[in-house]
FIVOGU-605751 format. One record per atom (N, C-alpha, C): residue number from 1; y, z, x. Coordinates in Angstrom, 1 decimal, padded with zeros to 4 digits. Each point is the difference from the previous one (the first is absolute). Example, Ala and Ser with C-alpha at 12.3 -4.5 7.8 and 13.67 -1.06 7.14 Angstrom:
2
REC  resi       y       z       x
REC     1  -005.7   007.8   013.2
REC     1   001.2   000.0  -000.9
REC     1   001.2   000.0   000.9
REC     2   001.1  -000.7  -000.4
REC     2   001.1   000.0   000.9
REC     2   001.1   000.8  -000.8
This chain:
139
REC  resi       y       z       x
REC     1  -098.2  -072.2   070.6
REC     1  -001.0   000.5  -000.9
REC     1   000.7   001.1  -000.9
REC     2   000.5   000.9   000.5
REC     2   000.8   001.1  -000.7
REC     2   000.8  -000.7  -001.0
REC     3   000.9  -000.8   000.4
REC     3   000.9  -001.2  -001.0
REC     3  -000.9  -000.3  -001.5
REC     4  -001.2  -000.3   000.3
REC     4  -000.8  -000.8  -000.6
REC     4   000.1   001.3  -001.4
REC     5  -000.8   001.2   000.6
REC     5  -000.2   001.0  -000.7
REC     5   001.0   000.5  -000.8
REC     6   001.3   000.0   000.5
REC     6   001.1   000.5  -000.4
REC     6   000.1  -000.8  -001.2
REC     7   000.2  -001.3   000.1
REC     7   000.0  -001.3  -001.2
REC     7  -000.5   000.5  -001.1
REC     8  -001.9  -000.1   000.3
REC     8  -000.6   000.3  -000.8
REC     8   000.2   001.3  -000.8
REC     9   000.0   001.3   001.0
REC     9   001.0   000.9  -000.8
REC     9   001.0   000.1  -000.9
REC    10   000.9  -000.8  -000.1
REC    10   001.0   000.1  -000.3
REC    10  -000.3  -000.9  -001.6
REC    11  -001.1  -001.2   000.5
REC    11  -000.1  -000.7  -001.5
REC    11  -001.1   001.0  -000.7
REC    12  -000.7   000.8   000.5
REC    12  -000.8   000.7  -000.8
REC    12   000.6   001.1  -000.9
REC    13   000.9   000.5   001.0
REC    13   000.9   001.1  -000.7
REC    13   000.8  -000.8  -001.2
REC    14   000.7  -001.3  -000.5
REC    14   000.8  -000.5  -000.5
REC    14  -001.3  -000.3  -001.0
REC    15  -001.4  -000.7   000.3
REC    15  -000.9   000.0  -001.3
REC    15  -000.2   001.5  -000.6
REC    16  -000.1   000.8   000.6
REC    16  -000.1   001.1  -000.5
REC    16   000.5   000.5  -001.0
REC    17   001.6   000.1   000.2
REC    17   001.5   000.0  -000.6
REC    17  -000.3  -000.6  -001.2
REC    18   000.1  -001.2   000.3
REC    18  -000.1  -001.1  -001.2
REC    18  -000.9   000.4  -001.0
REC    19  -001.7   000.1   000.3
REC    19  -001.0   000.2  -000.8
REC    19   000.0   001.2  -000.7
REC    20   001.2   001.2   000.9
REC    20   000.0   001.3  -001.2
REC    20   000.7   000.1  -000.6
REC    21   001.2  -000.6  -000.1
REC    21   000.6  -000.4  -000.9
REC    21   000.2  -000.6  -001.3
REC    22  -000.8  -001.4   000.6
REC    22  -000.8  -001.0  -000.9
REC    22  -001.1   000.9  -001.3
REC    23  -000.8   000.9   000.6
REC    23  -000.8   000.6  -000.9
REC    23   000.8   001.6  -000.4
REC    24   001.2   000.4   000.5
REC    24   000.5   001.1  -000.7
REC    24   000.7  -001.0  -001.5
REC    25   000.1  -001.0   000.0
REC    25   001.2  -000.5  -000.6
REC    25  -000.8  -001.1  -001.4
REC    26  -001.3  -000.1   000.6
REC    26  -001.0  -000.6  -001.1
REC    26  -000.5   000.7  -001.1
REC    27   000.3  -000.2  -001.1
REC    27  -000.9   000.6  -001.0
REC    27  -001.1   000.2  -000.2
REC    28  -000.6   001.0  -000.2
REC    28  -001.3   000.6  -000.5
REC    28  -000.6  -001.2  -000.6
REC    29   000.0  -000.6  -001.0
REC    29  -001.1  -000.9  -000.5
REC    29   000.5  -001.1   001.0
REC    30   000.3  -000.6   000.8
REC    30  -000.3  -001.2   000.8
REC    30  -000.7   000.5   001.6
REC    31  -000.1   001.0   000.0
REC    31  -001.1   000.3   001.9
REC    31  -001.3   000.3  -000.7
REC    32  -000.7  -001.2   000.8
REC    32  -001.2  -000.2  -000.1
REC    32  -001.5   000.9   000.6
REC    33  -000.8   000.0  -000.1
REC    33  -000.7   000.4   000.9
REC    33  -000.4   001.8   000.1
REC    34   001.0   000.3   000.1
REC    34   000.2   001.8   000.3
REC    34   001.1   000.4  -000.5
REC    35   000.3   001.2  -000.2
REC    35   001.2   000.5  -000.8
REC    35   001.0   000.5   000.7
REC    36   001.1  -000.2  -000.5
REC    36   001.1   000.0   001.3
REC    36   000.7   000.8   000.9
REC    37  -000.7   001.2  -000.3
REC    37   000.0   001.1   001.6
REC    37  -001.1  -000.2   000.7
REC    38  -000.8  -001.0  -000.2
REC    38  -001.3   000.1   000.9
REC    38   000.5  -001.1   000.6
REC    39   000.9  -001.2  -000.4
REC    39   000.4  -001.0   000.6
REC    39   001.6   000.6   001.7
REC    40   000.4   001.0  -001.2
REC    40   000.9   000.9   000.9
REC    40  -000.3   000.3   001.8
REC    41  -001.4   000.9  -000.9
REC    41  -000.5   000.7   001.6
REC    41  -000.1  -000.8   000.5
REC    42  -001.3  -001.3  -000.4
REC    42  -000.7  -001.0   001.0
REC    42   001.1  -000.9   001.0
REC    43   001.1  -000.6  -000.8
REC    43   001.4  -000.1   000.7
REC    43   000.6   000.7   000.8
REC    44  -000.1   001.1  -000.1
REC    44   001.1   001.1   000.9
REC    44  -001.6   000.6   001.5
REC    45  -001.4  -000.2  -000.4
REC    45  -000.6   000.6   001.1
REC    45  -000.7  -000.8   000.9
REC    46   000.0  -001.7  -000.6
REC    46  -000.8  -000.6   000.7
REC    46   001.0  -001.3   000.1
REC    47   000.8   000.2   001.0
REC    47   000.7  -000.3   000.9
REC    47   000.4  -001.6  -000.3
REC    48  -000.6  -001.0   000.5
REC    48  -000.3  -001.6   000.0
REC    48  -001.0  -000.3  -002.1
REC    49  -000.9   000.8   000.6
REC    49  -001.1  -000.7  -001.2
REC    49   000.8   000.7  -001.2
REC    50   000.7   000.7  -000.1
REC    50   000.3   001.0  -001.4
REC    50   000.2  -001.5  -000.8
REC    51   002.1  -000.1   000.7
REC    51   000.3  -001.1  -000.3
REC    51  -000.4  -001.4  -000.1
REC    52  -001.1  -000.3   000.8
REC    52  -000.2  -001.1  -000.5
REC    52  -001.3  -000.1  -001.0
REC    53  -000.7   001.2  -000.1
REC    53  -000.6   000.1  -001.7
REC    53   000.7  -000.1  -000.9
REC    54   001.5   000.6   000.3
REC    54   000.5  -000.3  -001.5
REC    54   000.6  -001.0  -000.6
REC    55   000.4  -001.0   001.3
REC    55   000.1  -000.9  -000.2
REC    55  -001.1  -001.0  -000.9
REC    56  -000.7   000.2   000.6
REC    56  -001.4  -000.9  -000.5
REC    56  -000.6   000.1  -001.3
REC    57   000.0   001.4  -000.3
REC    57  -001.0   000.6  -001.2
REC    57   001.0   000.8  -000.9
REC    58   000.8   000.9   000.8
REC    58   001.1   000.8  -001.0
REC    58   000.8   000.0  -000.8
REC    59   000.5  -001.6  -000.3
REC    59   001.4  -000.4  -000.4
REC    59  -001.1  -001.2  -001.2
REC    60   001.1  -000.3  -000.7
REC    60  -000.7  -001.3  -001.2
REC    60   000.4  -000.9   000.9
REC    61  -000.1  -001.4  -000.2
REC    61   000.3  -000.7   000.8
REC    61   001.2  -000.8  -000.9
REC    62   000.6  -000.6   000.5
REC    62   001.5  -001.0  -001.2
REC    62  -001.1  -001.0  -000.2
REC    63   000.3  -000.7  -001.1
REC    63  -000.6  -001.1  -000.4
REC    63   001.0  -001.4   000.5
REC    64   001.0   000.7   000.8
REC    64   000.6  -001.1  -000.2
REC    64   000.9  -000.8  -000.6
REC    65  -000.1  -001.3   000.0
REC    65   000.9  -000.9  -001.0
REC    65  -000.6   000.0  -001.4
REC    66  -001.3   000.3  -000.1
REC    66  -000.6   000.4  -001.2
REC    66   000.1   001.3  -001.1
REC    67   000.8   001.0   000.4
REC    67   000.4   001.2  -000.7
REC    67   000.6  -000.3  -001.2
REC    68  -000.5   000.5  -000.3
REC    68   000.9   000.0  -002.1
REC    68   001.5   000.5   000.2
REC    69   000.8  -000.5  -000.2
REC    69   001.5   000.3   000.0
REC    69   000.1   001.4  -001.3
REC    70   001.0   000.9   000.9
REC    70   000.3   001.2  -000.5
REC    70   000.6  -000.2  -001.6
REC    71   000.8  -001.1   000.1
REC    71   001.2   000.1  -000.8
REC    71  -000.4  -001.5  -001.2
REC    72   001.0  -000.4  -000.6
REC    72  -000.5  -000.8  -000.9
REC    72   000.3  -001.6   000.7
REC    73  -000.8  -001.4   000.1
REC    73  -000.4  -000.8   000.6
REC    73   001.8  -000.7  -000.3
REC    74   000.2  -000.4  -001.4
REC    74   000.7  -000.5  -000.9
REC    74   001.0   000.7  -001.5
REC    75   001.0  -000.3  -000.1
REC    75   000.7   000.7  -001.2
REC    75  -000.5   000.3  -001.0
REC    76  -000.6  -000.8  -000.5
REC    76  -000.8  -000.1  -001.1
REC    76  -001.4   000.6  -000.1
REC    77   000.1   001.0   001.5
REC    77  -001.1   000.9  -000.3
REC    77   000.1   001.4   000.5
REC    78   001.2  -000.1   000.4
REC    78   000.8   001.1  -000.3
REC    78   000.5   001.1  -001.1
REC    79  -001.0   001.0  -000.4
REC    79   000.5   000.6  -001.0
REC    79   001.2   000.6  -000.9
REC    80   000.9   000.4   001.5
REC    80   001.2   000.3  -000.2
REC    80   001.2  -001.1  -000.5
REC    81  -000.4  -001.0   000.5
REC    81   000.7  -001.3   000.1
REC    81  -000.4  -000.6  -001.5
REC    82  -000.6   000.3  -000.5
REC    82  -000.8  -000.7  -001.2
REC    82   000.6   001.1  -000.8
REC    83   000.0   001.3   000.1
REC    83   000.9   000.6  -001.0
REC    83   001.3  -000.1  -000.2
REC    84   000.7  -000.1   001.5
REC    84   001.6  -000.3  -000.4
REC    84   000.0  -001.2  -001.4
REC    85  -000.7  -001.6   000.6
REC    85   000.0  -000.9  -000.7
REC    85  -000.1   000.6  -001.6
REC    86  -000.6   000.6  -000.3
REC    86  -000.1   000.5  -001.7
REC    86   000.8   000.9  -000.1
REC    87   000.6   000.7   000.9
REC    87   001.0   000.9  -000.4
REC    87   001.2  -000.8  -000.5
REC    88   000.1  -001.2   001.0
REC    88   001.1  -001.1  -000.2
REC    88   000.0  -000.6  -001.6
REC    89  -001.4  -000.3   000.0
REC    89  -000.1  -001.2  -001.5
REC    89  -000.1   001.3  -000.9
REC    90  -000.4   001.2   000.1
REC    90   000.2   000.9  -001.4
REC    90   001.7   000.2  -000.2
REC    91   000.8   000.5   001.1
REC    91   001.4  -000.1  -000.1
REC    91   000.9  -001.0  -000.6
REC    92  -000.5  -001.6   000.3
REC    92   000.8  -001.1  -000.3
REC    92  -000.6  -000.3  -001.6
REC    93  -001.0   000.2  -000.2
REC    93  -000.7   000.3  -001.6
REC    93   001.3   000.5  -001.1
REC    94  -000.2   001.6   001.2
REC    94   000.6   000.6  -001.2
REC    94   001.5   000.0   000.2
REC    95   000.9  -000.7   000.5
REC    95   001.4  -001.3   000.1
REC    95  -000.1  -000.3  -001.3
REC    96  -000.7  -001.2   000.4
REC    96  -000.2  -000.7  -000.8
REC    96  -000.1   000.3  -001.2
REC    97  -000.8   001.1  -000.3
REC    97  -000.6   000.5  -001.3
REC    97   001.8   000.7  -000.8
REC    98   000.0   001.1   000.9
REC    98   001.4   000.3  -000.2
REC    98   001.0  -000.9  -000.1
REC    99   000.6  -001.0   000.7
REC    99   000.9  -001.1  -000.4
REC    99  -000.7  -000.8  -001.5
REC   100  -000.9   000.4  -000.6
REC   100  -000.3  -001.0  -001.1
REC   100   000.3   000.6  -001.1
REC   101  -000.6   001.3  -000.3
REC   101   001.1   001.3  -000.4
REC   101   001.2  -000.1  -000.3
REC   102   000.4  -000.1   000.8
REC   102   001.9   000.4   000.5
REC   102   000.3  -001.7  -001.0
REC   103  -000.3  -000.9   000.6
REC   103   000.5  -001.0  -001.2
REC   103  -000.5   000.2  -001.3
REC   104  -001.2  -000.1  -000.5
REC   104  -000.6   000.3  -001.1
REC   104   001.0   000.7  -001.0
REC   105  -000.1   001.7   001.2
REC   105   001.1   000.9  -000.9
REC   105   001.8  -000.9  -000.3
REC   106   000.2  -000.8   000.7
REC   106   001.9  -000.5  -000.2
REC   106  -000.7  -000.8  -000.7
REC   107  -001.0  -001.4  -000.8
REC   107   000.0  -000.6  -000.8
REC   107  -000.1   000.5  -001.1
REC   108  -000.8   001.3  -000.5
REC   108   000.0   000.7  -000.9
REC   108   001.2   000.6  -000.3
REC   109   001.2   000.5   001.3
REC   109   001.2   000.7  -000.5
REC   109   001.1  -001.3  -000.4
REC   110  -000.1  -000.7   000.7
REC   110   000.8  -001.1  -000.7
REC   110  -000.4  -001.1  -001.4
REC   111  -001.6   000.3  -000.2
REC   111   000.4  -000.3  -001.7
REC   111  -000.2   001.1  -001.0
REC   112   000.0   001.2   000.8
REC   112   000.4   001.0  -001.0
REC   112   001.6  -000.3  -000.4
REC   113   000.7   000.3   001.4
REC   113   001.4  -000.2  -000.3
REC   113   000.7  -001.2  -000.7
REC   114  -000.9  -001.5  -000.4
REC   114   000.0  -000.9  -000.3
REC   114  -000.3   000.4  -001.5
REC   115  -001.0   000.4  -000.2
REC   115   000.0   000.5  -001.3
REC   115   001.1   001.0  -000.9
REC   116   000.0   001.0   000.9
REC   116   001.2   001.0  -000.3
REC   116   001.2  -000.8  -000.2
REC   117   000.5  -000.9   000.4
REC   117   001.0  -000.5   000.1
REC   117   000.1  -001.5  -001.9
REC   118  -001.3  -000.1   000.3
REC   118   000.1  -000.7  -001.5
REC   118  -000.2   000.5  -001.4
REC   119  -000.5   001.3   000.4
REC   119   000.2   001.3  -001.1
REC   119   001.2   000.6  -000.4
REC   120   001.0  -000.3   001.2
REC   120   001.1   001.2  -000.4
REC   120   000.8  -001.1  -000.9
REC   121  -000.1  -001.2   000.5
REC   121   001.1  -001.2  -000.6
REC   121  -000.3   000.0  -001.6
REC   122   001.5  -000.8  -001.2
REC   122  -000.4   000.0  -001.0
REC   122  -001.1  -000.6  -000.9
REC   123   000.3   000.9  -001.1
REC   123  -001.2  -000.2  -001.1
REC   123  -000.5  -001.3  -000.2
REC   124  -000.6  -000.6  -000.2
REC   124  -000.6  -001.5   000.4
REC   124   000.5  -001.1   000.9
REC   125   000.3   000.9   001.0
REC   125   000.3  -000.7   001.2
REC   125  -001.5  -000.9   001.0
REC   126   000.1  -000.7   000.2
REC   126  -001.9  -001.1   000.4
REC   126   000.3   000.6   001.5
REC   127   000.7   000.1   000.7
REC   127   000.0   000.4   001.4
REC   127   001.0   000.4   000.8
REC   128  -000.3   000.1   001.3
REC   128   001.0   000.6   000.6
REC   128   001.0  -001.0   000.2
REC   129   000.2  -001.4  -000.1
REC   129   000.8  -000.9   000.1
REC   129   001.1   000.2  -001.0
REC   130  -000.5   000.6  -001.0
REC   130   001.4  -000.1  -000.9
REC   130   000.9   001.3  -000.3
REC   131  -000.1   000.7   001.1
REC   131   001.1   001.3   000.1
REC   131   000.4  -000.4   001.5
REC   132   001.5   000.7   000.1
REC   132   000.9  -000.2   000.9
REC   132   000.1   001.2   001.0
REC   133   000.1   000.1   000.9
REC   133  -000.2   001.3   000.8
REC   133   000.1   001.3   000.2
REC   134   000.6  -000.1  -001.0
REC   134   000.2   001.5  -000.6
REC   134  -001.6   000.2  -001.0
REC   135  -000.9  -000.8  -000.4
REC   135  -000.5   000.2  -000.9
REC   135   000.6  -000.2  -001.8
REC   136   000.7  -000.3   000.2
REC   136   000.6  -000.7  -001.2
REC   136  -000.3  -001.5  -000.7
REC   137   000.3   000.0  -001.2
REC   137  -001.0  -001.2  -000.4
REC   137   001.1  -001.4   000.3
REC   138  -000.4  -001.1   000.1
REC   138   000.9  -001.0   000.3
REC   138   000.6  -001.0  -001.5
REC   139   001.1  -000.6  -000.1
REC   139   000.2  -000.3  -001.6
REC   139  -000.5  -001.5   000.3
């Protein structure tokens, strides 16, 4: 019989443990019922029943496999993840944008220098085909 007691002892002290813990470590908006030094005392003075009130009434309950996930379900609904993505397509834009540029500007300097080059040749000369490398006219 002593045995018995000791058992039960020992699991009451271990609910005990557990359930003051449990409610030091719960937030203020999830304890139900009473506010959470009144959940304190009733845990810490009434031995068996504290604990197992708070179990019952003190705590929210889990919903389970039914809880709304913290974080985002899928990529695509991920906020952060959805900005990288446009941070990507605004960067490769402006590549792109810049590489169009960058040729634009050499087709413009190469028929400038195309031009330049049929300007400097002689006085009714039709093009650049008929001066010799020096810029000289051809006979």
């Amino acid at each position: 019989m002593v045995r018995l007691f000791i058992g039960l002892g020992i699991v009451a002290l271990g609910l005990l443990i557990y359930c003051l813990i449990e409610c030091i470590q719960t937030p203020r908006h999830r304890v139900r019922v009473m506010p959470k030094a009144a959940w304190l005392a009733i845990i810490l003075l009434v031995p068996l029943l504290g604990p197992g009130l708070w179990m019952a009434f003190g705590r929210r309950k889990s919903t389970g496999g039914n809880a709304p996930r913290k974080g985002p379900t899928a990529p695509d609904d991920d906020p952060e993840f959805l900005r990288n993505i446009e941070f990507q397509r605004r960067q490769a834009a402006r590549r792109e944008e810049e590489a169009r540029k960058r040729a634009e500007a050499e087709r413009k300097k190469r028929q400038q220098n195309q031009q330049k080059n049929s300007d400097d040749g002689a006085p009714g000369a039709e093009g650049p085909g008929e001066t010799d490398e020096g810029g000289r006219p051809q006979p």
